[in-house]
Structure formats: C-alpha cells, structure tokens
N, C-alpha and C positions, 0 to 999 in steps of 0.2 A: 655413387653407392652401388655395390655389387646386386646384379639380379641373380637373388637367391632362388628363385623359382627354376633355376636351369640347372641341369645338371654339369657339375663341375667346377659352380662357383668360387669354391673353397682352393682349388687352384690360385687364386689371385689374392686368399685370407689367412689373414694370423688372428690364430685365438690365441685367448692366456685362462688358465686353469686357477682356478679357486679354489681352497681348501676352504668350508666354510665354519666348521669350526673357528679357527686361525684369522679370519678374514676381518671381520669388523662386527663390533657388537654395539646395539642397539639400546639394551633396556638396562646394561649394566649387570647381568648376572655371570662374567666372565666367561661367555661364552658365544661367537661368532655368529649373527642369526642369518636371516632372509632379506628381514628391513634395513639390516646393516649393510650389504651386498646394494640394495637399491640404493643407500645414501650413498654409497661410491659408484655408481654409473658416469655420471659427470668425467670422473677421474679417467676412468677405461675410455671413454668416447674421446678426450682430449691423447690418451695415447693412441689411439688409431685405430683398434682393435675391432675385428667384425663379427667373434663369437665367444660366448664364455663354457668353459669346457667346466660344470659346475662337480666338482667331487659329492659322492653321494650324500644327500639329504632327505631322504628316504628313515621310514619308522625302523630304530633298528635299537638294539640293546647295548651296543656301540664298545662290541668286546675288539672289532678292528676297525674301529671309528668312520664305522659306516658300512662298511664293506661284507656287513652280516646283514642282511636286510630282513624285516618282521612280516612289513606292509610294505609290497609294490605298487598302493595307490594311495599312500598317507605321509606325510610330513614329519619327522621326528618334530616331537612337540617343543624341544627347546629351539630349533633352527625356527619355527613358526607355524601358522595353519596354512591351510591349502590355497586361503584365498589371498597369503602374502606371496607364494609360489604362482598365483594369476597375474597379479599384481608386477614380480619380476620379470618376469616375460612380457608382459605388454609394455614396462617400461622397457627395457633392454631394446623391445624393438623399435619402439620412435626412435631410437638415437641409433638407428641399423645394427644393434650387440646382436645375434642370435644367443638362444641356451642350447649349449649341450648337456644333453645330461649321462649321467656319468650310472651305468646298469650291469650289475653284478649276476650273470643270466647263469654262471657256473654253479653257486650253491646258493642256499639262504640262510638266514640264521635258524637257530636250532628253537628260538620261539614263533618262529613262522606259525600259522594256523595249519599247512600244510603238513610238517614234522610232527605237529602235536598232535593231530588225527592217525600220522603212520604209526606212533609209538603205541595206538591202541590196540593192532594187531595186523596181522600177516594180511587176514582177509580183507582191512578194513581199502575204500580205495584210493586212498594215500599215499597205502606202503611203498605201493612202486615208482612213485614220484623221488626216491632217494635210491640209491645204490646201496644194497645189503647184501652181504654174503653169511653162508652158517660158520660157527664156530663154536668152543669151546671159550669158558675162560679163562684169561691169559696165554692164547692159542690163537691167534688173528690169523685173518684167511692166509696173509702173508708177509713178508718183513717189510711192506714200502714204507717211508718213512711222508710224515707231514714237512709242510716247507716251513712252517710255524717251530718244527720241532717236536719227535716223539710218534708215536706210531700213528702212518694214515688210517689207522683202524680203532674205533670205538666200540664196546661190547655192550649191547642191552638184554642185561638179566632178563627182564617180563618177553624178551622174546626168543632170546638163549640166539642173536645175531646180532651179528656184526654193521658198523655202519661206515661207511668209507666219507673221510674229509681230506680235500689236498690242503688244508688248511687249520684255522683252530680246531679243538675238538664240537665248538659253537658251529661252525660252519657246515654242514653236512651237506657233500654235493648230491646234485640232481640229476635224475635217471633222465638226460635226453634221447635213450631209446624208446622211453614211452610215449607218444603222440601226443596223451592229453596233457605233458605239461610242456610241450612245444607250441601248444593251442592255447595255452594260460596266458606264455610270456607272449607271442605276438598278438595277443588280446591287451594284455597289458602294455604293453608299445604303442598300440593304434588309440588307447586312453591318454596317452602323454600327446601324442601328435595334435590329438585333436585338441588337446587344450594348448598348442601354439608353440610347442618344442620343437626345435628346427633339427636336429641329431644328436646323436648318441654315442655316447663312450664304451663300447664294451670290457668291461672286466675279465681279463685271462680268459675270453673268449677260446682259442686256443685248445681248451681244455675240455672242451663241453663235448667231446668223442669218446672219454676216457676208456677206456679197457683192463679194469686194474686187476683183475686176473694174470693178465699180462703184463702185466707194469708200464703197460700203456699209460700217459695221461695228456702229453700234448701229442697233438697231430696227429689223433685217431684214426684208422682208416674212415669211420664215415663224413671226419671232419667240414670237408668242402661242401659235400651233402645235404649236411645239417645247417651250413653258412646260407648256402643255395636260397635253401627253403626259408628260411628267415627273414634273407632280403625278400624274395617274392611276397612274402605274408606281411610282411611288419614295415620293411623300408619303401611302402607301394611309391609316393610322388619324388620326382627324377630333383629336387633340390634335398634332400635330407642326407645331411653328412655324415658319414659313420666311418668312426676308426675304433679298433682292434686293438686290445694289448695282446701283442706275440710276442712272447719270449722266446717264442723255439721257431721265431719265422726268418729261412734264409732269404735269399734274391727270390727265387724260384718259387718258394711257398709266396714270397707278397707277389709276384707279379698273380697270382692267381687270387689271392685279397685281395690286390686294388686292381681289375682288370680293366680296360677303359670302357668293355662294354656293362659294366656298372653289374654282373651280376654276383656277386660277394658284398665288399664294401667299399667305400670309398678310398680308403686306407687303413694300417697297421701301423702300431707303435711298437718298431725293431727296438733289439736291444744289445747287435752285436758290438758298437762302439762302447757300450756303456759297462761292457765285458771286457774291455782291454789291459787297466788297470789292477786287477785282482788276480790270484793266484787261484789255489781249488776251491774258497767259499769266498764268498764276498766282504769278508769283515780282513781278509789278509790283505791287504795292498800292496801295490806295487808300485815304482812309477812308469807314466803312462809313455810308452813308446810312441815319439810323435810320427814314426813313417807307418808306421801298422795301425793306426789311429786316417791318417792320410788314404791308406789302402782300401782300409774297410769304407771310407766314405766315397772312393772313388767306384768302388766294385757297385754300390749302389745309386752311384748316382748316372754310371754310363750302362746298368745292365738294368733298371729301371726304367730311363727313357722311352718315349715312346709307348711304353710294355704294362708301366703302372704306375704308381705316384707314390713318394716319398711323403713321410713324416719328419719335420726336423725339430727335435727339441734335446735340451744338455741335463733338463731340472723338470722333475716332478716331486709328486706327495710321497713317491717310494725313495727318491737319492736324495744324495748329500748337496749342498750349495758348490754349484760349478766352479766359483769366484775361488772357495776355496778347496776344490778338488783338483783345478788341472789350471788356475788362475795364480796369479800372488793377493791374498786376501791383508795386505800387511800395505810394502812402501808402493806398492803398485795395483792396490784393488780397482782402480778406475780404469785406468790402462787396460788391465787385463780381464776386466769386464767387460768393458767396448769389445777388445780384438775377438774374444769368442763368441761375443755376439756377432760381427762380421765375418769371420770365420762360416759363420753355420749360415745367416742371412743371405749370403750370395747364392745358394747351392738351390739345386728343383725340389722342390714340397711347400710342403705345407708348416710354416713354423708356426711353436705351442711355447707360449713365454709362462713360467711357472709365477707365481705371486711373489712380488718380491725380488724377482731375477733384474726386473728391470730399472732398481734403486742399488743392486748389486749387496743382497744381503748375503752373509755367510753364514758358515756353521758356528753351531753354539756350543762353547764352553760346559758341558755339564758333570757331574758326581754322579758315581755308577747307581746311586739309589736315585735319580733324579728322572730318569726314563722313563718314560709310558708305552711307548711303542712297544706292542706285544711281540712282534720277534725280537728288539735289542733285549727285552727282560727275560725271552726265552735264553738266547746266544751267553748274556750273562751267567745264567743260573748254569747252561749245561760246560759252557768252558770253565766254570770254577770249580765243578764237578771234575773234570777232567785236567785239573790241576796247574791252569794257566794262570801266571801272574796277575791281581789287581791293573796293576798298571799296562799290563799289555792289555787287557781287556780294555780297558778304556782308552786305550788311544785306540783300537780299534771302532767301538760303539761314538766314537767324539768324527771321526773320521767317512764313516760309513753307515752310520746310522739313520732311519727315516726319521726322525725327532727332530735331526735339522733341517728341515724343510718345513715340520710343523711348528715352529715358533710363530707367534703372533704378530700380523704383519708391522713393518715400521711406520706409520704415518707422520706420528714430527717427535718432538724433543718432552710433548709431558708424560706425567706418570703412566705406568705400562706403555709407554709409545701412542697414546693415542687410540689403541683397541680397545680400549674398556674401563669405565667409572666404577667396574668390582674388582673382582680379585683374577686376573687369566687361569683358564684352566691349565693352563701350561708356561715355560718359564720366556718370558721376555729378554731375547739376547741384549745382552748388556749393553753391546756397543748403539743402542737406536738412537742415545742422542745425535750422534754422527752421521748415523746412515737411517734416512729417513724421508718419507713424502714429500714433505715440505721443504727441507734442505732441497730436496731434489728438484724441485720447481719452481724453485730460487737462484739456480745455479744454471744460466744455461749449458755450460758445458758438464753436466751430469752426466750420468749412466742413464736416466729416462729420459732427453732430448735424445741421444743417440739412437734408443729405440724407435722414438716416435720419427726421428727422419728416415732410420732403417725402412718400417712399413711403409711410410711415407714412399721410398725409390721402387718397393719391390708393387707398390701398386701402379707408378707414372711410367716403369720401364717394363715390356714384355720381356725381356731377356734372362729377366729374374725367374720367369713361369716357362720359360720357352729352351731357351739356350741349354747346350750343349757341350758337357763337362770332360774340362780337359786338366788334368791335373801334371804341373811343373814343379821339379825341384824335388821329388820322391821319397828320394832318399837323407834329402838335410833334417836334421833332427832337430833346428829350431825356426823354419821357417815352414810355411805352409803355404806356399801360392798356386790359383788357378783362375783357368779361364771358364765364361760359358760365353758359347757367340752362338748368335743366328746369322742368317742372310743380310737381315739389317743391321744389328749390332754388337757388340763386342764388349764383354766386361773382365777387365783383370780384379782380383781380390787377394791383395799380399795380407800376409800376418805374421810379426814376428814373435811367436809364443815362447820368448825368453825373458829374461832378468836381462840378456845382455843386449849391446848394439850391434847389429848387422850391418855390413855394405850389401847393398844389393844393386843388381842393373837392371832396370824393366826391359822387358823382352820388346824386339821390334815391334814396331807397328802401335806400340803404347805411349812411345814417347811425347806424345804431344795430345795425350788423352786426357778428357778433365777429369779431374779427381773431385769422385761425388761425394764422398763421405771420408773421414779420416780422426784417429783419435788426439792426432797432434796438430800443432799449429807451422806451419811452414812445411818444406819439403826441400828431402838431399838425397843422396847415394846410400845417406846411411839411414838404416830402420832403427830409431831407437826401440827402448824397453817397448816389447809390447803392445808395439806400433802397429794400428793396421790401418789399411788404404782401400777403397775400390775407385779403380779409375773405369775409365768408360768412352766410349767411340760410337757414332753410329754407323751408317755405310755399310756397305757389303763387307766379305770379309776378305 
C-alpha cells in the first residue's frame, strides 16, 4: 500500500473519477447518492484504484450539475448529509481509496450567501467578492463572450452594474484580487482536510487571474502568484494531491504547475490532445490524426520528465466516451478499449479512469430534446438559430457532447442497469445489457481485468513511473509504438489503432522480451485489429 504521507505518492497511483449523480443510487429516488458510492467501494478496491477523484457534491442548485456551488461546507441534500460524506472517507480509507474532491474556486453559484449579500449594494462587503464593472443596459463593459454561450456579462438594474460569468449567467466569478476571499477558500480547504480529504480537484483553476477588461481570462498575469499562495495556505501537509483543470496549460505553464519542488500543485489536467480532433469549436469533428496525436504526447512526455509530472486520462464528466471517439465502439469495442488503455498506461503520470471507461461504455444514442447538459442545450438552441440542420446538429451533440459521459453507470443486465429501483434522472444507454459490471467480472478476459492488470504492472514495475520516453514509428498513421527504459529496465508498448492488420518487426533488443500484457491471445509478425502489446526486459540498457 502506497505511503500517502510522502510527498509524491500519487506518482505510483491511479485514481478513477466519479460522477455522483450518475454513480449508483441508494434510496431509489433516481438519483446517484453518497451511500451508493460507499456500496460500491468493494468494486473500486477489487480494481486496484488508490484514489477517488469525487465530481462535486457540494450544496448547489445544480444549473451545471454541481459546478455552481451554494455551500462550500454542505452536502447537496439529495447526494446525502455530511455525516455519509464522514462516513465515505473513512470507509474509502480502510480499503487504501483516498477522496478527491472535486472544488470549483473560480466562481459560485449565484445563490451563494456570498452573491446574495453583494446584490444589496456597492458598499455592502460582499460586493467585491465578485467581479463588476459599470454599465448601461444592454451596453456590457465589453463583447467577451461566456463558454456556456451569450454574453460574459450580466446587468443588475438595483445596481445599474455589470456582473462578469465565464460561465452560466448562475455562475458569477470571484474577485481573487480581494484577500478576503483567498482567506475564505483556504479556510474552507483546511475544513475538508481536516475532516480526512487527501486532495483536490481544482475546477478551471487556470482562470482564477482573470483580467476581463482585457479579455484576459486564463493565465492571468497574477496567475502563478495566486497558485503560490494557495498551496502555501491550503495544500500545508507534503501527501495532498492536487491537480488543476488547465485548458490553456502548455509544457512550459505545467512544468511550473507540477514543479518537483511541490510549490504549485501536484499536477494539471492538459488538454492539448483532446484538441486534436476538432476543427474551430468542439461540436465540428474531425478525424483524429494519429501522428499529431503521437506528437503531442511525445512533446509531453520527454519535456516533462524530470521538470514535472503528467496527467493521463482519455474520459472525463466534460468528453465523449473514448471507445467511441478514437475507438471502434461496434465489431471491435473490446479490442479497442484495451489498446487505448495501453496506449496511455505505458506513458509517465498519473492516470484518472473516468466511470465506466473501464467496462468500455460508449456514447449514447439520444433526440435533440433528450439533453440536459446545459451547453449541448445551449449549442442547440444557438446553431438552430443560425440556421444549421437538425440533423447535423445532432450528430454533432450525439458525438461530442458531455451527456455521454453522464449516463448512468452500467452494473448488470436489470431494469435501468442496476442504478436505480426509480426512475434515473437521465437516460440509461440502451445497450447495458451487454456492457455491464457484472458481465465484466464474469469475463475474465473483459475491458476491467485489463485494467485491473494494467494498475497491477504500473505499480510492480518502476519503469512505468521512472523511464524515459522514446517515441518509434512517428510518422505511421496506424500504429503507435514506444519505449520507456531506465538503467534497469526496458519497456516496449505497440498499439495497432486500426480496423486493419499490421506486420510489424519489434525493434532490437525486444525480441526475446516477455510480453506483460496483451489484448490477444498468441503472438506473430502481424498486429491484428487493435492489437496491443507491452513487452518488457530488465537489465541495463
């Protein structure tokens, strides 16, 4: 069992992220609670996993299913009370789970206690806990737009000002040039610690510098500054994990995120590969070019080393299901489940398995009125305005939408999958009787034994956490292989991310390597469909 007391433990650990919503429900009112979460630790402990990266559960009004927060010291009352949230965490930890929790430090929601005192006026002291500029109405300070959709600027009559959200018009971000609410949140952080939270998720962190006079919003100049002082106040004991959502973080920004001398965070959630695919917004696709896809992981995986530490994950609560984004979700979802699990498995960080990723669930089949996700229903409403086909709309929102991630998770073959004796609050992809918990641990050769041996190798072998990434074959557009080796050992990692069969020739020095893990049975010259391999050597090199 990893000693979590040291700093850098998480080098050697894979968490998996819970949407709790979506997760498992307990009382049957269709909706994912806390005690559900606890009836599933067993399942997490049996796949290997040493932390749970929990999506917000936090008091909130749940306009972005969580991610507007009310009360940063309360429990939204349908997830449960505070004492099932004690409760998760001290079971989680017998069985070595850590919690992450997942903290939205960028805005709040707009029924925060905090907003609802600034709305009573300029003097009151509040106000300056949020970001306002003067204006007219119908005249915002300026044209930036929200990511949600529509202008980042809200107008309050009773105060004749403006309120700035990078998000809903719910969300109103917070002024981190005022002290006292830098003094609130690392107040409120050291209230989680102390009740046995091992680390923290930060939400669009990134953003908390903004300048929107300037149309500044990530990567403020006070940015690093304001990181600084956060870890100093909040992250004080050298075990607490903390990674970053950066969307605007290159090599250069995370090596100064994840420094090794621990003052930032522990790590960054990049998100240049997950940009490859798309053209100018994210709902246009493209297919994903497999050497600039090769590149971009290479660029981080050799200019990292040593400098700071990787995140690796394919699927969270914001994408589409990997399996069928850059997989064959059809004659070859198994296949092609495995190989980009070992594709990403072999490489330096820290990998984050989304719910579900590792039963190899896909996206869901839905009808444009069938969404919840408050951007697909924004992207809806403004490309029909802008006079885009039904139908291309929706293979876009079926394709790229966050809805497929938030389907209810599969556990076996009864009614809604096994999530829920009511009604889900959201729709149960069709196919669960097939792809499901229980099929899966019925099956040793599943998509979750693969994962559970993947953890399995990257905790028995250093080379996984250590070695040193050399990327072969660059330029082929259906293979993707590489090495990492240290002074002791030596690991090759092929993947053939095609429909077709490849010949391939392992590179010297591997021929007589054992192959740790593999999706197929037997071994030839040729890679079938979707085939991947890690072979392995000890020895110097």
């Amino acid at each position: 069992m990893l000693d979590k007391t040291k700093y850098g433990w998480w080098k050697s650990a894979v968490f998996y992220q819970i949407y709790p919503k979506s997760f498992q429900d307990s009382d049957g009112d269709g909706l994912g609670d806390i005690p559900g979460i606890i009836s599933r630790l067993d399942y997490l402990e049996k796949l290997g996993v040493d932390g749970i990266w929990l999506s917000p559960v936090l008091d909130s009004p749940q306009v972005d299913n969580g991610y507007d927060i009310s009360d940063y010291r309360a429990i939204w009352p349908p997830y449960g009370a505070m004492r099932d949230m004690e409760r998760l965490i001290s079971e989680a930890k017998k069985r070595g789970i850590s919690i992450i929790m997942d903290l939205v430090l960028n805005h709040t929601s707009d029924r925060h206690p905090w907003f609802r005192e600034a709305l009573k006026g300029r003097d009151n002291p509040y106000h300056d806990y949020y970001v306002w500029r003067e204006g007219e109405p119908g005249t915002p300070p300026n044209d930036m737009r929200a990511c949600f959709g529509g202008s980042a600027w809200e107008y309050v009559p009773e105060l004749g000002q403006y309120y700035f959200h990078q998000y809903a018009v719910q969300q109103p971000d917070l002024n981190w040039d005022n002290p006292r609410v830098r003094r609130e949140l690392y107040d409120m952080i050291r209230f989680w610690v102390n009740k046995g939270v091992e680390g923290f998720r930060l939400d669009v962190i990134d953003s908390i510098a903004k300048e929107p006079d300037k149309k500044i919003t990530a990567r403020g100049p006070k940015l690093h500054e304001y990181v600084r002082e956060l870890s100093a106040n909040a992250f004080i004991e050298p075990g607490i994990v903390t990674v970053g959502e950066a969307w605007s973080a290159d090599t250069g920004e995370a090596k100064k995120w994840s420094a090794p001398d621990g003052s930032e965070l522990s790590m960054v959630f990049q998100f240049e590969h997950i940009c490859l695919d798309q053209s100018f917004e994210k709902w246009d696709a493209v297919p994903l070019p497999l050497p600039k896809l090769k590149r971009c992981f290479e660029r981080w995986q050799r200019e990292l080393h040593g400098e700071g530490w990787n995140s690796l994950f394919l699927e969270n609560h914001d994408l589409p299901r990997v399996v069928s984004r850059w997989g064959d979700d059809t004659a070859f979802r198994v296949e092609s489940a495995k190989c980009l699990a070992a594709m990403l498995y072999g490489m330096e960080g820290t990998p984050y398995i989304y719910q579900g990723e590792e039963i190899g669930m896909t996206n869901v089949p839905l009808g444009l009125s069938d969404y919840e996700d408050v951007e697909t229903v924004n992207m809806i409403a403004e490309r029909r305005a802008r006079g885009y086909p039904d139908g291309e709309i929706l293979a876009s929102a079926r394709a790229r939408s966050r809805d497929n991630a938030r389907t209810p998770m599969q556990w076996d073959a009864s009614e809604n999958a096994g999530f829920t004796t009511g009604r889900p609050w959201f729709a149960v992809n069709e196919n669960y009787r097939g792809i499901n918990v229980r099929s899966a641990l019925a099956d040793p050769d599943s998509v979750f034994y693969f994962y559970q041996k993947l953890i399995a190798l990257r905790k028995k072998h250093p080379v996984f956490r250590d070695g040193e990434f050399t990327l072969l074959e660059p330029e082929d557009e259906a293979l993707f292989v590489y090495t990492r080796c240290t002074d002791a050992e030596r690991l090759l990692v092929i993947c053939n991310m095609s429909g077709d069969a490849r010949k391939y020739t392992v590179p010297a020095g591997f021929e007589n390597a054992e192959i740790l893990i593999g999706n197929y049975k037997g071994v030839s010259d040729v890679l079938r469909p979707w085939e991947a391999r890690m072979m392995y050597e000890g020895g110097t090199r």
